[in-house]
FISE-15905 format. One line per 3 residues: number of its first residue (from 1); for each residue x, y, z of C-alpha. Coordinates in nm, 3 decimals. Example, Ala and Ser with C-alpha at 12.3 -4.5 7.8 and 13.67 -1.06 7.14 Angstrom:
BEGIN
1) 1.230/-0.450/0.780 | 1.367/-0.106/0.714 .
***
This chain:
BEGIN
1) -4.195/-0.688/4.616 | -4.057/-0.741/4.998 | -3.990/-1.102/4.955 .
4) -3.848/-1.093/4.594 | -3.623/-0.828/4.758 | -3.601/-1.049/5.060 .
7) -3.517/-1.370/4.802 | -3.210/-1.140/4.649 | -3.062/-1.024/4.924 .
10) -3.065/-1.429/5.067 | -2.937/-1.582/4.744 | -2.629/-1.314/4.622 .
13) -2.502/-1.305/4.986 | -2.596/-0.882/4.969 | -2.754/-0.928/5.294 .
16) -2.441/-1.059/5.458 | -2.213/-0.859/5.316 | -2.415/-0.554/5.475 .
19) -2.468/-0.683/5.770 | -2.122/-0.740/5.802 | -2.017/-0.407/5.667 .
22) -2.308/-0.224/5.945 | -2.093/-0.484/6.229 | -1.775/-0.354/6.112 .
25) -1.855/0.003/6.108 | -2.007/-0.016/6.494 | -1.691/-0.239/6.559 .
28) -1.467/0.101/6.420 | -1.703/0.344/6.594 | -1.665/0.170/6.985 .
31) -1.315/0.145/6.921 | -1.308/0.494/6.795 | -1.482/0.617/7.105 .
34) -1.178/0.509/7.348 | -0.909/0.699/7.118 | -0.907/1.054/7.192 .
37) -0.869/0.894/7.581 | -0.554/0.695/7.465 | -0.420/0.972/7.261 .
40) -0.413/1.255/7.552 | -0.264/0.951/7.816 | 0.003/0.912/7.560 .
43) 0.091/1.255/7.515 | 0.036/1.285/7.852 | 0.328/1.012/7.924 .
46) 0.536/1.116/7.626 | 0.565/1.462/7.708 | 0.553/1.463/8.082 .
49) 0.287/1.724/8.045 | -0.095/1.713/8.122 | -0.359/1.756/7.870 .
52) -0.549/1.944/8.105 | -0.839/1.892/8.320 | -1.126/2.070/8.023 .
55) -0.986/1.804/7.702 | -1.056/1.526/7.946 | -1.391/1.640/8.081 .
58) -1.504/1.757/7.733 | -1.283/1.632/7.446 | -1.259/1.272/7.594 .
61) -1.624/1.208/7.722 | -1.798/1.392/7.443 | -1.645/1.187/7.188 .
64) -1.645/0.875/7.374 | -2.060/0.926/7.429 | -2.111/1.016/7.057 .
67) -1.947/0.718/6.951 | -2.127/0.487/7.202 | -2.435/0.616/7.047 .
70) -2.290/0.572/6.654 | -2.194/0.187/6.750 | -2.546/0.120/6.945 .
73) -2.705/0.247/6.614 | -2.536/0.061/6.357 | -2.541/-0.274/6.597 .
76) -2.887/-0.201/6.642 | -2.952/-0.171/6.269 | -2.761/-0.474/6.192 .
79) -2.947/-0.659/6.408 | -3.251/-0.572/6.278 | -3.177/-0.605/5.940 .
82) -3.058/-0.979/6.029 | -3.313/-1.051/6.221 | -3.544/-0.953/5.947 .
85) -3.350/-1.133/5.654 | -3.254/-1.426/5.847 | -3.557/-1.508/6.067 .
88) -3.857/-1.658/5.848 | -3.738/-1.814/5.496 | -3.915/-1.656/5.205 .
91) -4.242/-1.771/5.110 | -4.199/-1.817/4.748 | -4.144/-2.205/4.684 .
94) -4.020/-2.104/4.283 | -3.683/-1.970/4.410 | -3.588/-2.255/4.593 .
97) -3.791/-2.641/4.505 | -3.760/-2.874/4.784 | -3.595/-3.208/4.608 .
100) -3.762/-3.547/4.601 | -3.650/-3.835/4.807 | -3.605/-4.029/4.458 .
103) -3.331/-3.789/4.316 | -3.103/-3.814/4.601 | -2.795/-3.985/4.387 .
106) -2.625/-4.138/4.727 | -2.907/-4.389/4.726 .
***
């Protein structure tokens, strides 16, 4: 069951496209994790105002920690789940037949 699953995720590209999609999404969540800092230095420079000492302390480094955390976890699952689909071929010799040296048609 693990490597007919493992055969289908190989041969329709599903694997890739999740493992892309699970990049992606840490990508968004480390970038994510820096905005709340840009936002209040913005409106900090747009409005001539402060943001105040308790949104940078909490606000700021709560979010940016949380997000840290989100992107470790979905690079770490990606890598896993690459890792796992990428690093030993499947066993089953049906799916994919090795060709002969006879049938190669440039010789």
């Amino acid at each position: 069951m693990k490597e007919q699953l493992k055969t289908i995720l190989l041969n329709q590209y599903i694997g890739a496209i999740a493992i892309g999609y699970l990049v992606g999404r840490g990508i968004e969540a480390f970038v994510g994790g820096f905005m709340p800092g840009i936002n209040a230095a913005l409106t900090t420079i747009l409005t001539g105002g402060s943001a105040g000492k308790d949104y940078w302390t909490g606000v700021v480094r709560g979010s940016l920690l949380s997000n840290l955390i989100l992107s470790t976890f979905y690079f770490g699952i990606s890598f896993l789940f690459a890792s796992w689909l990428y690093s030993i071929p499947p066993s089953d010799s049906e799916n994919n037949p090795v060709p002969s040296e006879t049938s190669d048609p440039m010789c």
